[in-house]
Legacy VTK file of the C-alpha trace (Angstrom):
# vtk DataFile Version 3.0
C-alpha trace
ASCII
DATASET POLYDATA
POINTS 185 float
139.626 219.910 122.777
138.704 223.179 121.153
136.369 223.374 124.157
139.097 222.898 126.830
141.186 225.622 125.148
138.298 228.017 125.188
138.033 227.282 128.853
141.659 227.583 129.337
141.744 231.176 126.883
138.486 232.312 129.798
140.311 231.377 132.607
143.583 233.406 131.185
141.860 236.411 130.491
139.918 236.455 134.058
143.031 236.279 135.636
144.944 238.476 133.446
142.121 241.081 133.981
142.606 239.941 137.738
146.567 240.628 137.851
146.030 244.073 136.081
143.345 244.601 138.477
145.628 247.352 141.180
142.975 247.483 143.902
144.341 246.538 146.867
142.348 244.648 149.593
143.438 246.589 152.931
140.755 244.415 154.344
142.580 241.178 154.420
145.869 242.334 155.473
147.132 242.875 158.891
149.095 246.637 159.999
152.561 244.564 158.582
151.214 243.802 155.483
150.711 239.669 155.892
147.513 238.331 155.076
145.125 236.814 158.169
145.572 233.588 158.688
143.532 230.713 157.487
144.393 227.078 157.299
144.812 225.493 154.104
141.987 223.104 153.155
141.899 220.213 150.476
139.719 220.244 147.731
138.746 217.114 145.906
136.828 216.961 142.288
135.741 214.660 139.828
134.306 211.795 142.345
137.699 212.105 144.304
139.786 211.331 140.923
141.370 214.833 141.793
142.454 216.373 144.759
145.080 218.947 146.024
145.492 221.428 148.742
144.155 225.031 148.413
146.820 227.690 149.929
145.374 229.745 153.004
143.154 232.792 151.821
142.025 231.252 148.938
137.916 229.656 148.722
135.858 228.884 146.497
134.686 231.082 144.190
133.058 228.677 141.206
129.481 230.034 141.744
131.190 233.581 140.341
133.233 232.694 137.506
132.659 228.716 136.786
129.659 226.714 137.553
129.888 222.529 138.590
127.648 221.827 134.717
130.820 224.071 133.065
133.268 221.340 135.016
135.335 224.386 135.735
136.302 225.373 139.196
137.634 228.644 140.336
139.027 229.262 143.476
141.254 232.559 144.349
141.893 234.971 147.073
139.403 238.519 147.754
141.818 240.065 145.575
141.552 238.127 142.684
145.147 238.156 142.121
145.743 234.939 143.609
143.623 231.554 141.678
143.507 228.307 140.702
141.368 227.267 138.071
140.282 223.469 137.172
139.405 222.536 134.222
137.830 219.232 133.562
137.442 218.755 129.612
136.356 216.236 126.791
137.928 213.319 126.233
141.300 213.340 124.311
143.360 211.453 122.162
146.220 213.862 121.974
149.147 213.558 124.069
150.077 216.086 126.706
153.236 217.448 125.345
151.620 218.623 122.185
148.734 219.770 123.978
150.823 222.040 126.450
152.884 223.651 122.804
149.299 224.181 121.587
148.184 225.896 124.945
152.225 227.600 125.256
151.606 229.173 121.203
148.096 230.329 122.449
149.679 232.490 125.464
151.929 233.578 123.407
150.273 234.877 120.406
147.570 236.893 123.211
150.962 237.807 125.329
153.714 238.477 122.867
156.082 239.105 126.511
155.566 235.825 127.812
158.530 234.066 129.236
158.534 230.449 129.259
160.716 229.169 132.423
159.497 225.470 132.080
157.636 223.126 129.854
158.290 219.575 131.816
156.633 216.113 132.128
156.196 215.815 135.629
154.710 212.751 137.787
151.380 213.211 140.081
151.209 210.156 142.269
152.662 207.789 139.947
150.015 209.691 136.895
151.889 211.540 134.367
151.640 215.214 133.599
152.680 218.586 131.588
153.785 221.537 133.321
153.848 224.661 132.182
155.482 227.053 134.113
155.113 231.084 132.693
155.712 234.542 133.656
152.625 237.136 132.072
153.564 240.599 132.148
150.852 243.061 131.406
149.995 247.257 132.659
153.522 246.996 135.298
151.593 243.827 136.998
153.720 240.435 136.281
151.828 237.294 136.939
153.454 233.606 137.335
151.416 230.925 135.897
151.559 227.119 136.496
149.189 225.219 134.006
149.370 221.193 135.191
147.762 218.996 132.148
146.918 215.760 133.138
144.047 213.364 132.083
141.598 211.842 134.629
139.303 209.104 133.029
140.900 209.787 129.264
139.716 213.403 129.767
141.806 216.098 130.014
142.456 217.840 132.793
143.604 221.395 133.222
144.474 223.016 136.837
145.829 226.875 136.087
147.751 228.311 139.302
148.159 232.170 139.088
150.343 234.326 141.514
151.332 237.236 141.848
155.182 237.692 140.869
156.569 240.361 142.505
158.892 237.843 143.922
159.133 235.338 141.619
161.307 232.607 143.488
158.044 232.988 146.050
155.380 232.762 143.351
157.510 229.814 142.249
157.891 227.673 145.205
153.968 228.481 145.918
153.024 226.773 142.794
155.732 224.268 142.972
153.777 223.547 146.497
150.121 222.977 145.481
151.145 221.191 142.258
153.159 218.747 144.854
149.600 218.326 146.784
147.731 217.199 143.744
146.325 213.536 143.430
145.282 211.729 140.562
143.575 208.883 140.732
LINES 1 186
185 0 1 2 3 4 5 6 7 8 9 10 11 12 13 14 15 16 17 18 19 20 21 22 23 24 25 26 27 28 29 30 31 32 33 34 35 36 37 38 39 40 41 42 43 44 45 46 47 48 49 50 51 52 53 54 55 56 57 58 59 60 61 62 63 64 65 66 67 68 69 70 71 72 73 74 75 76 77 78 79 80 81 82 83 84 85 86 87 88 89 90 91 92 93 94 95 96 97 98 99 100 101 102 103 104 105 106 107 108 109 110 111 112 113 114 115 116 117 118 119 120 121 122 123 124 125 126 127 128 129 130 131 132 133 134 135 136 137 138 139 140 141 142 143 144 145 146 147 148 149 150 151 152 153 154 155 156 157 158 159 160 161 162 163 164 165 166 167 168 169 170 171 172 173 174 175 176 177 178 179 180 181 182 183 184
């Protein structure tokens, strides 16, 4: 456990670093300000016990931040601002609603702003789940975060969207999206 929640406390602070990050990529935007097209792809992990569909303009990016022996997976958009990060821990014992107030405490004792919207059990193809649905505000940058806890094979699983929340209905219904794509098996 303690090493899942020092995987989940890395991936927090990349992508807090990430949001506060103001560097715009003019590179991937087009002269009205949408980004180029690119089809979303699926992405399947652990032996095919996980899948879910990546958003267009995101890839890959675990050979930066994660590596496949680390069983974390990091996959974001040029700008950083944009990621999903999989987590794929030990085996636990604990159930998922105490393990989503541990990881809820731990955001909020590094982010004393953070607003909770949701903590809910939700259902992945017929596997049960804790979502945890955030808003991170730090240096004028406001982040949404969807963290999906799950277990996969008794171990826990941890999949981390981040968006951008200038608009947060948008950032909302993103995440709401991929966490609607996600299979368990």
């Amino acid at each position: 456990m303690r090493n899942v929640v020092k995987y989940a406390g890395i991936g927090l602070l990349v992508l807090g670093l990430a949001a506060c990050d103001q560097k715009k990529d003019d590179a991937a935007s087009d002269n009205n300000g949408s980004s180029v097209s690119q089809s979303t792809q699926n992405v399947s992990l652990m032996d095919g016990k996980l899948s879910f569909t990546l958003p267009a303009g995101m890839s890959d990016k675990s050979g930066k931040l994660g590596s496949e022996s680390s069983n974390m997976h990091v996959y974001a958009d040029e700008t950083g601002q944009r990621a999903i990060i999989v987590i794929a821990g030990d085996p636990t014992s604990e159930n998922l609603d105490t393990l989503t107030k541990r990881l809820e405490q731990q955001q909020r004792n590094r982010d004393p702003q953070l607003q909770v919207v949701a903590d809910k059990a939700v259902t992945l193809k017929d596997q049960p789940a804790q979502q945890l649905d955030t808003v991170i505000s730090a240096n004028n940058q406001t982040s949404w975060s969807t963290v999906v806890l799950a277990k996969a094979d008794n171990k826990l699983l941890t999949l981390q969207i981040t968006l951008p929340a200038g608009n947060q209905q948008q950032a909302q219904s993103e995440a709401d999206s991929i966490v609607k794509s996600i299979t368990l098996k």
